[in-house]
BATIVO-651187 format. One record per residue (C-alpha): x, y, z; residue in three letters. Coordinates in steps of 0.25 Angstrom, whole numbers, plus 2048, in hexadecimal, padded with zeros to 3 digits. Layout:
PT     x     y     z   residuo
PT     X     Y     Z       ALA
...
***
This chain:
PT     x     y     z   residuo
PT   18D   A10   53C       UNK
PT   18D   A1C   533       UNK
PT   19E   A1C   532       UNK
PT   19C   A0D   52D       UNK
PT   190   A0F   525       UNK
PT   199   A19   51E       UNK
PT   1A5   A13   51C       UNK
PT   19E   A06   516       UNK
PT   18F   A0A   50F       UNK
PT   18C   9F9   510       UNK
PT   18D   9FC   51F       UNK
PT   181   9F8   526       UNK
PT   179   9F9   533       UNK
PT   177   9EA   535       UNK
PT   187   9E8   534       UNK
PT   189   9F2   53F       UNK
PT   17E   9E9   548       UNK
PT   185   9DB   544       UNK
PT   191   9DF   549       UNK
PT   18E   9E8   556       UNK
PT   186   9D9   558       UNK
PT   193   9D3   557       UNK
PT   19B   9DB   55F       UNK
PT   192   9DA   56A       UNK
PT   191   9CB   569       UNK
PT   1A0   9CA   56A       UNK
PT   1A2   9D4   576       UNK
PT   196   9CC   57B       UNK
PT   1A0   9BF   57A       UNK
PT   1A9   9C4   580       UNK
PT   1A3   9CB   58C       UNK
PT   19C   9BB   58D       UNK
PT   1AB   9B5   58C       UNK
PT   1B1   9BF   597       UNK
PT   1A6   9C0   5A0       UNK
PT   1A3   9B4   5A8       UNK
PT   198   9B4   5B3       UNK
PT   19E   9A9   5BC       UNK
PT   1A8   9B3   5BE       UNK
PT   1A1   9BC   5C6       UNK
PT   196   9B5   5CD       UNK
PT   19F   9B5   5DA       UNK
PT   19A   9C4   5DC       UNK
***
């Protein structure tokens, strides 16, 4: 935070937190599209 904060002054810390969210969402998505129950319910 501190490295971005001093590279752009405008950098805030609800920037930082709107994209963290994001990336979680995505990796979220992608663990959903990968993952599929039914798969493993024979164990």
């Amino acid at each position: 935070m501190k490295r971005l904060r001093l590279k752009d002054p405008s950098f805030e810390d609800i920037d930082a937190a709107i994209g963290r969210t994001a990336i979680e969402q995505g990796f979220m998505a992608v663990n959903r599209a990968v993952f599929q129950p039914e798969r493993v319910t024979d164990l």
